[in-house]
PDB file of N, CA, C and O in Angstrom:
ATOM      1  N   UNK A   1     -13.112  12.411   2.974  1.00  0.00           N
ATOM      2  CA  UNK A   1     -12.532  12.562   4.281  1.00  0.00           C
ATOM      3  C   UNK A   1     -13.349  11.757   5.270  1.00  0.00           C
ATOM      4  O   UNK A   1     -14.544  11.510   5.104  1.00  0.00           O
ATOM      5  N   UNK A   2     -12.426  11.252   6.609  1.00  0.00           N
ATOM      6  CA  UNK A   2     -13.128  10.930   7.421  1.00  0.00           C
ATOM      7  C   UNK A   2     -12.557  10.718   8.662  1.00  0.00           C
ATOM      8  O   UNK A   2     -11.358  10.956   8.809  1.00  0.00           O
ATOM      9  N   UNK A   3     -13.178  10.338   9.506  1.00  0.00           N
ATOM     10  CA  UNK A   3     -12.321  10.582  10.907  1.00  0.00           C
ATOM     11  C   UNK A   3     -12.500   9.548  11.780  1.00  0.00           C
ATOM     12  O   UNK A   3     -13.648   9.123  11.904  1.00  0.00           O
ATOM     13  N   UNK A   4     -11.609   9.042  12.422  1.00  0.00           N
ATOM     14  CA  UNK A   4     -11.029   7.601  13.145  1.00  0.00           C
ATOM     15  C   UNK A   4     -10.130   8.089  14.042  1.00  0.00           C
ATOM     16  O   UNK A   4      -9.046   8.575  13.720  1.00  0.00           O
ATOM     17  N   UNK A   5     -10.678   7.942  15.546  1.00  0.00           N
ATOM     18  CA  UNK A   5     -10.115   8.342  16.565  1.00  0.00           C
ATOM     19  C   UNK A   5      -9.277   9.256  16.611  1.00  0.00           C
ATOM     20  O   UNK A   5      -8.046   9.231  16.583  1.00  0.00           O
ATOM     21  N   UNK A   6     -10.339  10.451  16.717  1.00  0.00           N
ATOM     22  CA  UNK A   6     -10.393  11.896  16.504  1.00  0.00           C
ATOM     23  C   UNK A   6      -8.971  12.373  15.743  1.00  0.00           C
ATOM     24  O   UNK A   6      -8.316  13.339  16.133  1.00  0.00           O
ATOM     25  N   UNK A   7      -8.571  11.461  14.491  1.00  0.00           N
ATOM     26  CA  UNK A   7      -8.226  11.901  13.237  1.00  0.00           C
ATOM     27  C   UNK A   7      -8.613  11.876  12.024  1.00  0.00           C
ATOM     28  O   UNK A   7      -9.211  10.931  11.510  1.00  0.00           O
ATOM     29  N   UNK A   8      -8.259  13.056  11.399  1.00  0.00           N
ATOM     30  CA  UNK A   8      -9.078  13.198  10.266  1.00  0.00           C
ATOM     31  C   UNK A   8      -8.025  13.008   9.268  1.00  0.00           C
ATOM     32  O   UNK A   8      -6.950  13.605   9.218  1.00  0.00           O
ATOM     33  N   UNK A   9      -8.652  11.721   8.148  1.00  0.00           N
ATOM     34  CA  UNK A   9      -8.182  11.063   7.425  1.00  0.00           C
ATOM     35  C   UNK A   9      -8.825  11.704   5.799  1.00  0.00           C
ATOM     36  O   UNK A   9      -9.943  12.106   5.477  1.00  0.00           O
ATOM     37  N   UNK A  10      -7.674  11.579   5.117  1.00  0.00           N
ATOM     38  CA  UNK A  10      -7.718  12.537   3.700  1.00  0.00           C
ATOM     39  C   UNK A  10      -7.393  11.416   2.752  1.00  0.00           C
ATOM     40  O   UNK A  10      -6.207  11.089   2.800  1.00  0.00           O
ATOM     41  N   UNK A  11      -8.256  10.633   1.766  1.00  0.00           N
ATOM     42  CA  UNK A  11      -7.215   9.441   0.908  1.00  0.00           C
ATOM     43  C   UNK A  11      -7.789   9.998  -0.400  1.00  0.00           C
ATOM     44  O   UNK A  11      -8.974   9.983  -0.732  1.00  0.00           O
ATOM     45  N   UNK A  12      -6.523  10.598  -1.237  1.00  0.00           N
ATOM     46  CA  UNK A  12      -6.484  10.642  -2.567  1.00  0.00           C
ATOM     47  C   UNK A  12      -6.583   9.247  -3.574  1.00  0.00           C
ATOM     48  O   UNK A  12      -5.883   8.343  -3.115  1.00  0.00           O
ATOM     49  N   UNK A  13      -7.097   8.978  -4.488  1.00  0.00           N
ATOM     50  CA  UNK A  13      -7.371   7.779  -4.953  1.00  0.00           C
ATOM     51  C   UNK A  13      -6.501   7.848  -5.764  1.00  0.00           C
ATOM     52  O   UNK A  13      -5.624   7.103  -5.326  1.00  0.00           O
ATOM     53  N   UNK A  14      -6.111   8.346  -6.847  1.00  0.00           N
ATOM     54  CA  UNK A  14      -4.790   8.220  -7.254  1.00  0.00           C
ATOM     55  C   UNK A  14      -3.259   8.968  -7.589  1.00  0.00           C
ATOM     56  O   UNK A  14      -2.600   9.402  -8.534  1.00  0.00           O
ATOM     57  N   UNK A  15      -3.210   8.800  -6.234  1.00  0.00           N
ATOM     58  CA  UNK A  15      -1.828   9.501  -5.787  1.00  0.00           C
ATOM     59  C   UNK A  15      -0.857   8.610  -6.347  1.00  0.00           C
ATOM     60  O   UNK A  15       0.272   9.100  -6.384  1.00  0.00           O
ATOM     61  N   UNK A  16      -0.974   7.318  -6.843  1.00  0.00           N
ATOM     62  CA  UNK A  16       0.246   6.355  -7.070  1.00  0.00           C
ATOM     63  C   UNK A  16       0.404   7.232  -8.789  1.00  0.00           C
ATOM     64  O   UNK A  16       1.559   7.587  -9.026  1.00  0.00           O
ATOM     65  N   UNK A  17       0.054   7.343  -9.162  1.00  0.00           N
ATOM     66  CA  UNK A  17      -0.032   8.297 -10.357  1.00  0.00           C
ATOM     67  C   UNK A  17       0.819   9.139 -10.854  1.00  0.00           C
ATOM     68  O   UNK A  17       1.257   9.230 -12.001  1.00  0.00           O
ATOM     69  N   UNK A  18       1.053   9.824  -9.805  1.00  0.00           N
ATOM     70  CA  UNK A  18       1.607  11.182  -9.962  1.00  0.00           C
ATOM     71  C   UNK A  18       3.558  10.679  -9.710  1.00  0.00           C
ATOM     72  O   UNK A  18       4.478  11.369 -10.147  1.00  0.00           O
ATOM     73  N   UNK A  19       3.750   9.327  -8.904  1.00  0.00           N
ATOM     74  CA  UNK A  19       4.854   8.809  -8.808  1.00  0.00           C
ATOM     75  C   UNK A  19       4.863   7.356  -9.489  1.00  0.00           C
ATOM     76  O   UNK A  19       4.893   6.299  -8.859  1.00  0.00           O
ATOM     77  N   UNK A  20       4.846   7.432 -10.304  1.00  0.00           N
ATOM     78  CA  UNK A  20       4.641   5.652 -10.575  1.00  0.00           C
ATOM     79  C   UNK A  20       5.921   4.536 -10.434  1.00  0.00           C
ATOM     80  O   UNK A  20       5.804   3.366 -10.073  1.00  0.00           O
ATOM     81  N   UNK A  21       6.874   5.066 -10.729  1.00  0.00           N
ATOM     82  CA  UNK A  21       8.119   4.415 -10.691  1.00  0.00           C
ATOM     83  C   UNK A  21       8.195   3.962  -8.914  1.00  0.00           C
ATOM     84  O   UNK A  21       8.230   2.847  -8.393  1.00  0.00           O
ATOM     85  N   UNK A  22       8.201   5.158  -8.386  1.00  0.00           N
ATOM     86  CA  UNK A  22       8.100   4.555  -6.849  1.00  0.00           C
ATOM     87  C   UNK A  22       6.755   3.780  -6.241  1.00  0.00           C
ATOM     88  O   UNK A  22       6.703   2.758  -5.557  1.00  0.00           O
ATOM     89  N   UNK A  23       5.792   4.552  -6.687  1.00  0.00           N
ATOM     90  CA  UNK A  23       4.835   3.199  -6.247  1.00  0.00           C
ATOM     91  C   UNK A  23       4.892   1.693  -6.836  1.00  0.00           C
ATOM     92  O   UNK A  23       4.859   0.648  -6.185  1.00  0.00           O
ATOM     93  N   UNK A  24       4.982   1.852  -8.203  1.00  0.00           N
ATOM     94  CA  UNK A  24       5.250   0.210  -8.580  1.00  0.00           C
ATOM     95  C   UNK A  24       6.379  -0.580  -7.611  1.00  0.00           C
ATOM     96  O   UNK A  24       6.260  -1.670  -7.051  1.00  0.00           O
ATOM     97  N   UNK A  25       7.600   0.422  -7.612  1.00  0.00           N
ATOM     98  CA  UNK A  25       8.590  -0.346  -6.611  1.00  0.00           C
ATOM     99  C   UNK A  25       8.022  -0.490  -4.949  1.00  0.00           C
ATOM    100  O   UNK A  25       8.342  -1.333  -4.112  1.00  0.00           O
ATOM    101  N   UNK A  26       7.211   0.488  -4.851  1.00  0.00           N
ATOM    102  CA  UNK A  26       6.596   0.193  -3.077  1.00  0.00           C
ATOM    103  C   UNK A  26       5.506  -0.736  -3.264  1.00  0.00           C
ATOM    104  O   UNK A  26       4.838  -0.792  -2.231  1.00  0.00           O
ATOM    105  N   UNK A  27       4.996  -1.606  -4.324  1.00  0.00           N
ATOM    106  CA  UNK A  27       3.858  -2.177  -4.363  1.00  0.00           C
ATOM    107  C   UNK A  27       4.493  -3.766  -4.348  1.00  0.00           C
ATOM    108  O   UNK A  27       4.195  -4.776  -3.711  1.00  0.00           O
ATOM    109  N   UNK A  28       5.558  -3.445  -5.418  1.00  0.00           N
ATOM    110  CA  UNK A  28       5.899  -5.160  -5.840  1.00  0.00           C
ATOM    111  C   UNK A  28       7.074  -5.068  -4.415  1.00  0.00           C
ATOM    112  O   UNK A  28       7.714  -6.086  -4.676  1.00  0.00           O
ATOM    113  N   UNK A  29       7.719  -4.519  -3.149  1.00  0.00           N
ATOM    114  CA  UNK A  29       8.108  -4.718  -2.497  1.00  0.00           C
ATOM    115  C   UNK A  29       7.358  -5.239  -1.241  1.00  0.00           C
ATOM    116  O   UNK A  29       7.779  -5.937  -0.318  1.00  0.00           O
ATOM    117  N   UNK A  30       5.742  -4.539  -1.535  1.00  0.00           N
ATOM    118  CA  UNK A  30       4.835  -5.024  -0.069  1.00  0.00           C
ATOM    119  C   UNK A  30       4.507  -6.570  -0.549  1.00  0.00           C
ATOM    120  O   UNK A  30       4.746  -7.484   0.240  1.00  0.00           O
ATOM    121  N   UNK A  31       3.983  -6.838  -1.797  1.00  0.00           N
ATOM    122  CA  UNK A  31       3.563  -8.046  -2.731  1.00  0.00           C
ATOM    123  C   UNK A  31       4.326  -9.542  -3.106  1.00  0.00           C
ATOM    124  O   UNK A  31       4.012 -10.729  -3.030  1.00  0.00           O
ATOM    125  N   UNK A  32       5.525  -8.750  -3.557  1.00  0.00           N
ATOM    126  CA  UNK A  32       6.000 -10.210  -3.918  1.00  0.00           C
ATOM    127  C   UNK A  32       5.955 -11.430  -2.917  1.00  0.00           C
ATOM    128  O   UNK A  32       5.767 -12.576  -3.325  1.00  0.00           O
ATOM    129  N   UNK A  33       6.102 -11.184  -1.846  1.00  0.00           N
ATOM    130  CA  UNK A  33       6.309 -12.234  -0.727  1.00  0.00           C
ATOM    131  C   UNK A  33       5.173 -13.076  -1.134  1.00  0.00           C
ATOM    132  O   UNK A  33       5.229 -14.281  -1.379  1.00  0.00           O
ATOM    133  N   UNK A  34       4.235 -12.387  -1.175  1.00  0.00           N
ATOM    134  CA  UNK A  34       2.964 -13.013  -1.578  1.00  0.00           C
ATOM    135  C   UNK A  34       2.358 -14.005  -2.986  1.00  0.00           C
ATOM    136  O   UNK A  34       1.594 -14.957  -3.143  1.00  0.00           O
ATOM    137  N   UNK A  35       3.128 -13.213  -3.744  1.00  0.00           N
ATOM    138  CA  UNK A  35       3.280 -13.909  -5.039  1.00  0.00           C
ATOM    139  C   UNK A  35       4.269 -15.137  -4.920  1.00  0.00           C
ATOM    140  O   UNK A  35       3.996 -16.313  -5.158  1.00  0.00           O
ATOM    141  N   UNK A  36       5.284 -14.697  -4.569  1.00  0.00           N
ATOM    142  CA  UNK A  36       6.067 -16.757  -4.266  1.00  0.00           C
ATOM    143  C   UNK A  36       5.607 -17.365  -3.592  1.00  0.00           C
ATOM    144  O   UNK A  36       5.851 -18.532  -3.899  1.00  0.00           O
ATOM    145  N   UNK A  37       4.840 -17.282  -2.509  1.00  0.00           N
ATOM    146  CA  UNK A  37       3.794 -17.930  -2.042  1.00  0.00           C
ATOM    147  C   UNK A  37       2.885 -18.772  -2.857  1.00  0.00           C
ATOM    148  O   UNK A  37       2.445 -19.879  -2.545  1.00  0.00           O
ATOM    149  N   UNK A  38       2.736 -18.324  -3.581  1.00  0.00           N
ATOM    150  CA  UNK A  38       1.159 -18.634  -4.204  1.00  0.00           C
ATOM    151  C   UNK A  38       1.436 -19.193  -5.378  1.00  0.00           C
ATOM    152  O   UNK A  38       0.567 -19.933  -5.838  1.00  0.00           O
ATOM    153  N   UNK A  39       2.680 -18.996  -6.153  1.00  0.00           N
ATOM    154  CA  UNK A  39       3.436 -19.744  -7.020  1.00  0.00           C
ATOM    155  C   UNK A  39       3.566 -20.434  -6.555  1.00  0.00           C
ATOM    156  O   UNK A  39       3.045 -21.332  -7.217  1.00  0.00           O
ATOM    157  N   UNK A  40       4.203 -21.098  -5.170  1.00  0.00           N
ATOM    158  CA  UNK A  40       5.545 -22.218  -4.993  1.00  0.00           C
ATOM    159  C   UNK A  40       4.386 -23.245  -4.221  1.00  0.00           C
ATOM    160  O   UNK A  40       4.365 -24.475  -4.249  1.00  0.00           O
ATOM    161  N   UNK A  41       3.431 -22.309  -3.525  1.00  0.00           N
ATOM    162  CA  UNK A  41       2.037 -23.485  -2.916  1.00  0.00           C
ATOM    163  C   UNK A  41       1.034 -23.887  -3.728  1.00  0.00           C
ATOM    164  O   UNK A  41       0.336 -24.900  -3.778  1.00  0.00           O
ATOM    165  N   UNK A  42       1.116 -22.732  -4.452  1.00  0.00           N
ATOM    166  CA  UNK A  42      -0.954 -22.796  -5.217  1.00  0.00           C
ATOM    167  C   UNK A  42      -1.617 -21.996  -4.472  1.00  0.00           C
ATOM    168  O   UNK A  42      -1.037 -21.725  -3.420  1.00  0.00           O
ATOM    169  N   UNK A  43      -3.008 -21.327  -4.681  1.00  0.00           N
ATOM    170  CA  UNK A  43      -3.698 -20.537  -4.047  1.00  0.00           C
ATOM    171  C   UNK A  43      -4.123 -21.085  -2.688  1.00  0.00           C
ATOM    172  O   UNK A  43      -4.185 -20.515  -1.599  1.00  0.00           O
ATOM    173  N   UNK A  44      -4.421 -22.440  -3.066  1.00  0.00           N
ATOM    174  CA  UNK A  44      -5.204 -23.061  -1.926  1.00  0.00           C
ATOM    175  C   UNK A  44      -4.394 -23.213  -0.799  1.00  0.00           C
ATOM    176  O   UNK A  44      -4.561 -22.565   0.234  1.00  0.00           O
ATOM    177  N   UNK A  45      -3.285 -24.275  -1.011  1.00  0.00           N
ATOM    178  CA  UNK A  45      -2.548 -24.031   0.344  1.00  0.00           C
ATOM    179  C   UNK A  45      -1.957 -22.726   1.062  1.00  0.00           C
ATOM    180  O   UNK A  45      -1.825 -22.561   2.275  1.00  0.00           O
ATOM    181  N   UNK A  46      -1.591 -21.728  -0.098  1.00  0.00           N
ATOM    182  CA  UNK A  46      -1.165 -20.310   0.490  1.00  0.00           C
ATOM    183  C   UNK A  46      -2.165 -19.903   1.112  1.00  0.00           C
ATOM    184  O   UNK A  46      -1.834 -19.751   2.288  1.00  0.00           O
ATOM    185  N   UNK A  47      -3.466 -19.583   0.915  1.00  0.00           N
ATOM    186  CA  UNK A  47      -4.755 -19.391   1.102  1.00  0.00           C
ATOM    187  C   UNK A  47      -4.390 -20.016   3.136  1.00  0.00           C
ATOM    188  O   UNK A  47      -4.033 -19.335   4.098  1.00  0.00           O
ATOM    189  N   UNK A  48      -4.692 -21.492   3.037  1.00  0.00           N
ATOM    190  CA  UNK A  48      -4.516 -22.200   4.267  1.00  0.00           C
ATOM    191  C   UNK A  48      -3.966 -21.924   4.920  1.00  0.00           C
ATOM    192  O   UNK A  48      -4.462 -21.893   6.046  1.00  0.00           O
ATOM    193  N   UNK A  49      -2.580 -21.519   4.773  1.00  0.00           N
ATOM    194  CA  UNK A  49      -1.509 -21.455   5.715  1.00  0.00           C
ATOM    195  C   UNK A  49      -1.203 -19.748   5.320  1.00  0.00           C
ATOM    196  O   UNK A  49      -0.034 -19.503   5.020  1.00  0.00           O
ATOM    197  N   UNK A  50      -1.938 -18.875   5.310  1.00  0.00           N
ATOM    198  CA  UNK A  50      -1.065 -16.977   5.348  1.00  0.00           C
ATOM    199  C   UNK A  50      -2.638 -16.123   5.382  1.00  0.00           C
ATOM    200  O   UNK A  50      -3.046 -15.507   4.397  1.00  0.00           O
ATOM    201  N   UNK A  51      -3.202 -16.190   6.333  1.00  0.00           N
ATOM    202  CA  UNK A  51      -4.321 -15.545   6.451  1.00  0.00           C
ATOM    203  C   UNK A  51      -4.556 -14.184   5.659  1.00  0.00           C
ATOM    204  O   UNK A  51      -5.663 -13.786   5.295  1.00  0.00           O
ATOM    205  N   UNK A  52      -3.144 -13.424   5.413  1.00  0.00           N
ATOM    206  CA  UNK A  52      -2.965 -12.003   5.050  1.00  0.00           C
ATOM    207  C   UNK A  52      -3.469 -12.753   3.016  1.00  0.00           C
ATOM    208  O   UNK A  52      -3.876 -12.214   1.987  1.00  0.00           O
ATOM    209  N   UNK A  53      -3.261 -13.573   3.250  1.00  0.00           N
ATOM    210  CA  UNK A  53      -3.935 -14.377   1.502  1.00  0.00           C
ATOM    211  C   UNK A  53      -4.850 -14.685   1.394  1.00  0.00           C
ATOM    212  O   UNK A  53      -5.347 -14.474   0.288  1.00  0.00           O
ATOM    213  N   UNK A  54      -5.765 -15.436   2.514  1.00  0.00           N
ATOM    214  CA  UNK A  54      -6.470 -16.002   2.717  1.00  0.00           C
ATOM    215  C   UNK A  54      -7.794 -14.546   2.519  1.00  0.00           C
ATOM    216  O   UNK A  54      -8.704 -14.756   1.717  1.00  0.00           O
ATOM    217  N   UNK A  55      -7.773 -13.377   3.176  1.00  0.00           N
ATOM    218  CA  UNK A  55      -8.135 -12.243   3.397  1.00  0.00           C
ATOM    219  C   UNK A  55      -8.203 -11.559   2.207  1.00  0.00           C
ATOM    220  O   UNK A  55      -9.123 -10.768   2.002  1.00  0.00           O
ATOM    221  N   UNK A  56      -7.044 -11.841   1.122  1.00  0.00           N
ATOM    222  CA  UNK A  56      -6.787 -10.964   0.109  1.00  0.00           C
ATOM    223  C   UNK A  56      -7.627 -11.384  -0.999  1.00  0.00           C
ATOM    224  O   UNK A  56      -7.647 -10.635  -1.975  1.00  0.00           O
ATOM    225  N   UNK A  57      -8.418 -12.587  -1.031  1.00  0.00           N
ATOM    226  CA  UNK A  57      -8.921 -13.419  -2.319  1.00  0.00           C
ATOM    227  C   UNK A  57     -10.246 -12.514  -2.093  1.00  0.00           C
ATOM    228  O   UNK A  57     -11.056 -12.380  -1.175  1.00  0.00           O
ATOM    229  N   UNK A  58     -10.002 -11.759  -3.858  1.00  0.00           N
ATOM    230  CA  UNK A  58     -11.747 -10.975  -3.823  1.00  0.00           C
ATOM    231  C   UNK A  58     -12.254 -11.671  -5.064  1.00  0.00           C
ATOM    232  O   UNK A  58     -13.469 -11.532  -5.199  1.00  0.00           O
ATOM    233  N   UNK A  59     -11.523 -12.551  -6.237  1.00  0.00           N
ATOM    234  CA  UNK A  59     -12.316 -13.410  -6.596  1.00  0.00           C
ATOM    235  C   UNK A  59     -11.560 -15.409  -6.678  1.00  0.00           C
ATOM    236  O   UNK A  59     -10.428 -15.755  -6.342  1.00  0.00           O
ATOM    237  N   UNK A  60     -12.628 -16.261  -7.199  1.00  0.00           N
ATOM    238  CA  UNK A  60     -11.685 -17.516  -7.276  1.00  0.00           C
ATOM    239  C   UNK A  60     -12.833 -18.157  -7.823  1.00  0.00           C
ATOM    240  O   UNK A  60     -13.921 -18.250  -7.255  1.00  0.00           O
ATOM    241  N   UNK A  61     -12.479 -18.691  -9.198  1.00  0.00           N
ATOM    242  CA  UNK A  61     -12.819 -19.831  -9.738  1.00  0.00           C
ATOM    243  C   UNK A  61     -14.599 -18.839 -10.333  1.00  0.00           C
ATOM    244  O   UNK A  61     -15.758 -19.183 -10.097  1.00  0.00           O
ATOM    245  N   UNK A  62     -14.242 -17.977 -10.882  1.00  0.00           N
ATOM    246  CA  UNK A  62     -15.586 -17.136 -11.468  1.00  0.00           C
ATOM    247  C   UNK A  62     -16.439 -16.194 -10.765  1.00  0.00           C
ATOM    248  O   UNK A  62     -17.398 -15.547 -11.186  1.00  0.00           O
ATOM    249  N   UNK A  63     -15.746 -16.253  -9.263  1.00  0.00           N
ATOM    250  CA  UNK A  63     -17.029 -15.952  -7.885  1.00  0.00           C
ATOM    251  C   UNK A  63     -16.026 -14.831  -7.157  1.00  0.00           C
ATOM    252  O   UNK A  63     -14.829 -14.700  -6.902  1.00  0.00           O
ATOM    253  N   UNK A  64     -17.181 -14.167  -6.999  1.00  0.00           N
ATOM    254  CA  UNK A  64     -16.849 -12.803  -5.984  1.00  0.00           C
ATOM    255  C   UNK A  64     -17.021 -13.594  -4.614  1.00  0.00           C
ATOM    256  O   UNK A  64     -17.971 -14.081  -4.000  1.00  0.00           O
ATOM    257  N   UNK A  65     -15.631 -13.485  -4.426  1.00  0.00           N
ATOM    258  CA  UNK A  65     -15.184 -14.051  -2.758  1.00  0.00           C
ATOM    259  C   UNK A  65     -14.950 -13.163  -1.639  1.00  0.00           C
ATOM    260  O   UNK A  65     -14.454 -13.437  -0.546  1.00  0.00           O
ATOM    261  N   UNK A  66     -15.453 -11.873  -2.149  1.00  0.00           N
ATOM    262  CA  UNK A  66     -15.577 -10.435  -1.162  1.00  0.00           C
ATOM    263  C   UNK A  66     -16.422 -10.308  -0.795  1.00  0.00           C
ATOM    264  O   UNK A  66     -17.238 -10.288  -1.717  1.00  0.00           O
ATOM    265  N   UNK A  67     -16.929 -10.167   0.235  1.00  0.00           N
ATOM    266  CA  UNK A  67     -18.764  -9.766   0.478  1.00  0.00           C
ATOM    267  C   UNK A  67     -18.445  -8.317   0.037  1.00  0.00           C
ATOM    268  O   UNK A  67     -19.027  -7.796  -0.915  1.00  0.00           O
ATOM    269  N   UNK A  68     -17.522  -7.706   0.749  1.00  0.00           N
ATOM    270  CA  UNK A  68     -17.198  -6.474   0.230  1.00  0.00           C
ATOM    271  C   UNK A  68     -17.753  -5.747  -1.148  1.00  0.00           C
ATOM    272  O   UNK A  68     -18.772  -5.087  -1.353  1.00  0.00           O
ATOM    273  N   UNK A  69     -16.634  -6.152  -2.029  1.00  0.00           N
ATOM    274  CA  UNK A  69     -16.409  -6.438  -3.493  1.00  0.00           C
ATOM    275  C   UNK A  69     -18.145  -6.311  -4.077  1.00  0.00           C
ATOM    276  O   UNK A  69     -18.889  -5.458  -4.559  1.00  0.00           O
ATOM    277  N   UNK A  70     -18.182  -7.828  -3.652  1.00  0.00           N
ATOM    278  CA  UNK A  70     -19.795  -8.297  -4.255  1.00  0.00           C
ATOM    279  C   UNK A  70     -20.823  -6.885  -4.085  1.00  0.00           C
ATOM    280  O   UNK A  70     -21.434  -6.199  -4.905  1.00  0.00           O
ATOM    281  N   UNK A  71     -20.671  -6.837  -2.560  1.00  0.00           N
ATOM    282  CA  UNK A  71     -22.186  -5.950  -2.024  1.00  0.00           C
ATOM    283  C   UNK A  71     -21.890  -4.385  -2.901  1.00  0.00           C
ATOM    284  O   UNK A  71     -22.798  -3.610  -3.203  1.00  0.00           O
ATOM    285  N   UNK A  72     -20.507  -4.173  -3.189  1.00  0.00           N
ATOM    286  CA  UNK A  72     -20.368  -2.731  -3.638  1.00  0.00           C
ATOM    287  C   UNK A  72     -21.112  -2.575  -5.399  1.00  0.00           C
ATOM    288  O   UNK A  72     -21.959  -1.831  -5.891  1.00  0.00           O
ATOM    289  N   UNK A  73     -20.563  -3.304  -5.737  1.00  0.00           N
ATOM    290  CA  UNK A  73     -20.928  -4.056  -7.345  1.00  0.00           C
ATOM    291  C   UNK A  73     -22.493  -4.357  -7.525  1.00  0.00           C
ATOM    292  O   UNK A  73     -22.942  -4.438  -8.669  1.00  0.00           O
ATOM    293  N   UNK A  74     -23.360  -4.529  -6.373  1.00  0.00           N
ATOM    294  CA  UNK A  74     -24.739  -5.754  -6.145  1.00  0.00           C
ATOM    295  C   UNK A  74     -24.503  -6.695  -7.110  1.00  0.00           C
ATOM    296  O   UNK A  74     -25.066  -6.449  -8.177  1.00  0.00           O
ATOM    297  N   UNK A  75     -23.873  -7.656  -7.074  1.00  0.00           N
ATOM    298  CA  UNK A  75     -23.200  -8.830  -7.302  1.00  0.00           C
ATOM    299  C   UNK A  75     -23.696 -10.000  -6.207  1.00  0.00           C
ATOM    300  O   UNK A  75     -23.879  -9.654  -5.040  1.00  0.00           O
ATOM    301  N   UNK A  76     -23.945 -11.626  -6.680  1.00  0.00           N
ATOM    302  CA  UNK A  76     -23.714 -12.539  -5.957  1.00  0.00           C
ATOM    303  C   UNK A  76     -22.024 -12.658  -5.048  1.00  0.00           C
ATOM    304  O   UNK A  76     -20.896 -12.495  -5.514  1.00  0.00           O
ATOM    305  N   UNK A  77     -22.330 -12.901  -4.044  1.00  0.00           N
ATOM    306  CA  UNK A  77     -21.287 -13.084  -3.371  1.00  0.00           C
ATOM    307  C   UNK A  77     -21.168 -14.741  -2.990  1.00  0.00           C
ATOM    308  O   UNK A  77     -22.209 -15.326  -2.691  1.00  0.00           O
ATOM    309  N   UNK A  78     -19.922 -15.457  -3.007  1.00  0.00           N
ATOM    310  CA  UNK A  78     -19.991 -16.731  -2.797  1.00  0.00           C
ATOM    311  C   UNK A  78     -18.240 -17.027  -1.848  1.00  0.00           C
ATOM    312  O   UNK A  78     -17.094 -16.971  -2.294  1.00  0.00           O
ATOM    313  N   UNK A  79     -18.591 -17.237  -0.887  1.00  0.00           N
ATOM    314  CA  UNK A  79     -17.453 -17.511   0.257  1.00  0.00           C
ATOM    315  C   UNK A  79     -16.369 -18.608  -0.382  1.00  0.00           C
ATOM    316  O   UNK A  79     -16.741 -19.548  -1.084  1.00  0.00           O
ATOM    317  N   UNK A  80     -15.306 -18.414  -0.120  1.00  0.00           N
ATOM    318  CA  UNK A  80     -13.993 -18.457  -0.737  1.00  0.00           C
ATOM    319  C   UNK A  80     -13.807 -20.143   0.146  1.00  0.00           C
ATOM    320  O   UNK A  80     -13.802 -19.938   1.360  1.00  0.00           O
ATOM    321  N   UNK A  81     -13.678 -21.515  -0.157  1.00  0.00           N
ATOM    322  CA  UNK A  81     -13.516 -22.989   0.451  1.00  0.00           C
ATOM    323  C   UNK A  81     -12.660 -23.155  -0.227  1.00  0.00           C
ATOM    324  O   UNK A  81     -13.064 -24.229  -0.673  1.00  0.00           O
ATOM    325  N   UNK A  82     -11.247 -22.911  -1.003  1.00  0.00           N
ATOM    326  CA  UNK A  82     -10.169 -23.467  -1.756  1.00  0.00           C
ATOM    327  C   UNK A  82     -10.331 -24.636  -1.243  1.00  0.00           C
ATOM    328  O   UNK A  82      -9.597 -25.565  -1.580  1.00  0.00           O
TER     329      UNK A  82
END
C-alpha cells in the first residue's frame, strides 16, 4: 500500500490471473498500436518518433536500458542511443 495525494493506493500483483482472458484482451488492446509501430518502423525509428516507446525500452541490444530495471536487479545500466 501506499498513498499519493491523500489516496491510498492498494496494487495486487497478480490480479491479471484470476481473469486472464480479459486481461490478455485489455493488454493486446493497450499494446498493439505499439507493436505495428515497431514492426512497420524498427525499434529505432519508433523509439524516435513515439516517446511512450522510446520510455518503454527496458532492454536493447544485451543492455539494461532502465536505470530502473538495472538499479532494482544491481545490474549495469547503459542508456538506450538506437
Amino acid at each position: 500500500m501506499y498513498v499519493t495525494h491523500d489516496v491510498i493506493h492498494y496494487t495486487v500483483a497478480n490480479m491479471p490471473g484470476a481473469v486472464p482472458k480479459t486481461a490478455t484482451e485489455a493488454l493486446s488492446s493497450a499494446t498493439v498500436r505499439y507493436a505495428i509501430e515497431i514492426a512497420n518502423k524498427g525499434i529505432d525509428k519508433a523509439a524516435a518518433d513515439d516517446n511512450t516507446i522510446f520510455t518503454g525500452i527496458n532492454t536493447y541490444q544485451g543492455n539494461l536500458t532502465s536505470k530502473a530495471v538495472a538499479d532494482s536487479l544491481d545490474l549495469p545500466f547503459t542508456p538506450y542511443k538506437g
